[in-house]
C-alpha positions as CSV (number, residue, x, y, z in Angstrom):
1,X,101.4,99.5,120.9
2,X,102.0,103.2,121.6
3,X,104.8,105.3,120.3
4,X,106.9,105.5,123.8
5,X,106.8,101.7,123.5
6,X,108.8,102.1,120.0
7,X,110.7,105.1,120.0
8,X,113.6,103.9,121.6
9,X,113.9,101.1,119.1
10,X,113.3,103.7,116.2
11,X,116.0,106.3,116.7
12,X,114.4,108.0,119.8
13,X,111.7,111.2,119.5
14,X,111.6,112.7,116.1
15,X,112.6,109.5,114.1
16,X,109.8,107.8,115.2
17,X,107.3,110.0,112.4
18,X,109.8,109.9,109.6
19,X,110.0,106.0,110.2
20,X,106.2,105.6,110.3
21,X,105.3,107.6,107.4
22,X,108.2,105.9,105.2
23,X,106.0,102.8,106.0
24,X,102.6,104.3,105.4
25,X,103.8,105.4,102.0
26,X,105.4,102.6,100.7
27,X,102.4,100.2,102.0
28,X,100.3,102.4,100.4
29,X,101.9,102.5,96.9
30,X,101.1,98.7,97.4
31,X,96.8,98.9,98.0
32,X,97.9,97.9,101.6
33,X,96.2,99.3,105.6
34,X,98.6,102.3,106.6
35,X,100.0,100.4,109.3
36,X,100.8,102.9,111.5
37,X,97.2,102.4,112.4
38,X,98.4,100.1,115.4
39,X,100.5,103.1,116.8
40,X,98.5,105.4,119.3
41,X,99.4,107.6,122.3
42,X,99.6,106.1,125.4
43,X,97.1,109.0,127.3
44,X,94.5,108.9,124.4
45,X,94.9,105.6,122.7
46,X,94.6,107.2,119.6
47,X,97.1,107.9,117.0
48,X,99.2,111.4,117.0
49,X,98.6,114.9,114.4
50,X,101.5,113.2,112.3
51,X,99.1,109.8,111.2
52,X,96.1,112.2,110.6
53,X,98.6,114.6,108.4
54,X,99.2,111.6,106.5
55,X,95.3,110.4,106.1
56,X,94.9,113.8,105.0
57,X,97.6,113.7,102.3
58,X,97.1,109.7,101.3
59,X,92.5,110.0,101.5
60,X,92.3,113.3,101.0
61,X,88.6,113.2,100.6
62,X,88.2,111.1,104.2
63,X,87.3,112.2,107.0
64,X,88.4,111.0,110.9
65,X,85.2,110.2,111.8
66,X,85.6,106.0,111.8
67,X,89.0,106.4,109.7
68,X,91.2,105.2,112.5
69,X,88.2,102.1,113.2
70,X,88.1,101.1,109.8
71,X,92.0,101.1,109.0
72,X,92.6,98.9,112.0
73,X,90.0,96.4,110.5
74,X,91.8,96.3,107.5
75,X,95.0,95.7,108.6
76,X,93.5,92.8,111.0
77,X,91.4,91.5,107.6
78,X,94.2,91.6,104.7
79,X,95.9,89.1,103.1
80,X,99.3,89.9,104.0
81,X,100.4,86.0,102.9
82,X,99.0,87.3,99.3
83,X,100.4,90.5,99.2
């Protein structure tokens, strides 16, 4: 999905980050994917400055290259039944 497709149902433009990060966070505090992951930008499929601002705060010793790849396996691959 890409963030135009959700904004709407988030608050409109500039809720959309808060929302998304509250998530990351509090999945992360868990051991779960950042799920934000499944988020991108319509033009670049990719996601936006604010998810890599967060991979930088969250992984601070991981890089992009095959960050976005990899968290997008593990969200497809966990055990959210478990969790």
């Amino acid at each position: 999905m890409n963030y135009g497709d959700i904004m709407n149902e988030l608050g409109g433009r500039g809720h959309i980050g808060k929302v998304l990060d509250e998530v990351n966070r509090r999945e992360h505090a868990k051991g779960h994917p950042m799920l934000s992951a499944l988020v991108v930008q319509k033009d670049t499929g990719r996601p936006g400055d604010g998810f890599w601002s967060l991979v930088a705060e969250l992984f601070p010793s991981v890089g992009r290259q095959g960050f976005w790849e990899a968290e997008c396996e593990r969200i497809w691959a966990f055990d959210w039944n478990a969790s």
